[in-house]
C-alpha positions as CSV (number, residue, x, y, z in Angstrom):
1,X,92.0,106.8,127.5
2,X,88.4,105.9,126.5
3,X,86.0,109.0,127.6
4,X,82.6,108.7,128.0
5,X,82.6,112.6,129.4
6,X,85.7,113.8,130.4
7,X,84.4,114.7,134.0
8,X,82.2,111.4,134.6
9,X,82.7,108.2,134.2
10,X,83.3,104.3,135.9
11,X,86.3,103.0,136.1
12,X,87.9,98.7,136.5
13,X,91.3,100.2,135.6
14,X,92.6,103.6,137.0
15,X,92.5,105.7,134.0
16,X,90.7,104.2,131.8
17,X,86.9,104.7,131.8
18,X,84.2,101.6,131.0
19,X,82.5,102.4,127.9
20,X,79.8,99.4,128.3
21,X,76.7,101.0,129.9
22,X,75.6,99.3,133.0
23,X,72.4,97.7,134.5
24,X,71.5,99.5,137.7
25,X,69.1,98.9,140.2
26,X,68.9,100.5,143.5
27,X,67.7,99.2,146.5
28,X,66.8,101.2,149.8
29,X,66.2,100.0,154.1
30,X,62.8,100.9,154.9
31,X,63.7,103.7,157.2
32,X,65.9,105.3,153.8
33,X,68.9,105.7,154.9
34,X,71.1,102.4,154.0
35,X,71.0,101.0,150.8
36,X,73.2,100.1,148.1
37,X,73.4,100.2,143.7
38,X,73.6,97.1,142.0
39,X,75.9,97.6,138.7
40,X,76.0,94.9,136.1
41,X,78.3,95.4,133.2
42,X,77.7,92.5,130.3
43,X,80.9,92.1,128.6
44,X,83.2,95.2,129.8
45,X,85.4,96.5,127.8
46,X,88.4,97.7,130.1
47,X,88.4,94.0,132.2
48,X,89.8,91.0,130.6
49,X,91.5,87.8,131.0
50,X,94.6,89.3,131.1
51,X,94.0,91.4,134.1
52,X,91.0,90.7,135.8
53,X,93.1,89.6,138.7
54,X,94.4,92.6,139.5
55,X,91.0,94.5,139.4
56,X,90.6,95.8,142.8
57,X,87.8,98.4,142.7
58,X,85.1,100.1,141.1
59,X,85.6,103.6,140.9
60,X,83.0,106.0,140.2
61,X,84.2,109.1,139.2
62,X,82.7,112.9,138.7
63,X,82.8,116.7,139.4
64,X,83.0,116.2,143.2
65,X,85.7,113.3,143.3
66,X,85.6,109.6,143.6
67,X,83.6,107.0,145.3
68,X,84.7,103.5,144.8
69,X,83.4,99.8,146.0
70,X,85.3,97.1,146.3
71,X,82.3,94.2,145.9
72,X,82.7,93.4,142.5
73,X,81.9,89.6,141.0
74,X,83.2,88.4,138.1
75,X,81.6,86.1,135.7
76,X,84.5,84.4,133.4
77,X,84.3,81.8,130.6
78,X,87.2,80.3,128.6
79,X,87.3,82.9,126.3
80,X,86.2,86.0,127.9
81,X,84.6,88.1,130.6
82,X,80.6,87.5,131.1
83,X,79.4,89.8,133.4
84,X,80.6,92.1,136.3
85,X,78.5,92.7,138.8
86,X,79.5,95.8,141.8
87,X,77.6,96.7,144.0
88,X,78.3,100.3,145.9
89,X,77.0,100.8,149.8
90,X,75.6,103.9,151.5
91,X,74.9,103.8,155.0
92,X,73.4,107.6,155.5
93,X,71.1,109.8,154.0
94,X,74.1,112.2,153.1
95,X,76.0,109.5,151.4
96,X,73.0,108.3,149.7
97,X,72.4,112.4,148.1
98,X,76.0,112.2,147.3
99,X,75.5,109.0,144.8
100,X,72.3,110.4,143.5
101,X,74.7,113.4,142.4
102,X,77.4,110.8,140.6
103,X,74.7,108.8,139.2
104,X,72.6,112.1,137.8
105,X,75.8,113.3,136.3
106,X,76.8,109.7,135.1
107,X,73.2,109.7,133.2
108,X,73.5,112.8,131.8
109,X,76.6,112.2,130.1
110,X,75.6,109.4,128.2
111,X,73.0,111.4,126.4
């Protein structure tokens, strides 16, 4: 198993955590409590041609336990994986605290 930190990480394939740092952009309703994150991985490292079909979910793991999204688009060439793009949805101000948590931890384990 890859480990970015061993109690945060992303996740294509159950077990096996994405070591390719995301792109992520947030965006928030007016009134602040729907919104969604907009991951984009550039060449990931757990997805491939091999089993891209069988990805199902992104899973975003930590401390507290696991969200997941299952909006994910793939970008594929011949050869290889492009891009992934996920995006993860939040429809209250309580889910939206809960992601800031996963994505605070996320961030503080890459450094």
């Amino acid at each position: 198993m890859t480990d970015i930190n061993e109690n945060v990480a992303i996740q294509f394939v159950k077990g096996k955590n994405e070591i390719n740092h995301p792109e992520i952009r947030l965006f928030r309703n007016i009134d602040g409590k729907k919104g969604k994150a907009v991951y984009k991985f550039y060449k990931p490292t757990t997805i491939n041609l091999d089993n891209y079909k069988s990805i199902q979910k992104m899973y975003l793991i930590d401390e507290e336990g696991e969200l997941s999204t299952r909006k994910i688009d793939l970008s594929i060439s011949e050869s290889h994986i492009n891009e992934v793009k996920s995006t993860y949805h939040w429809s209250s101000e309580k889910e939206f605290e809960r992601f800031m948590r996963f994505a605070e931890r996320y961030e503080n384990s890459l450094n």
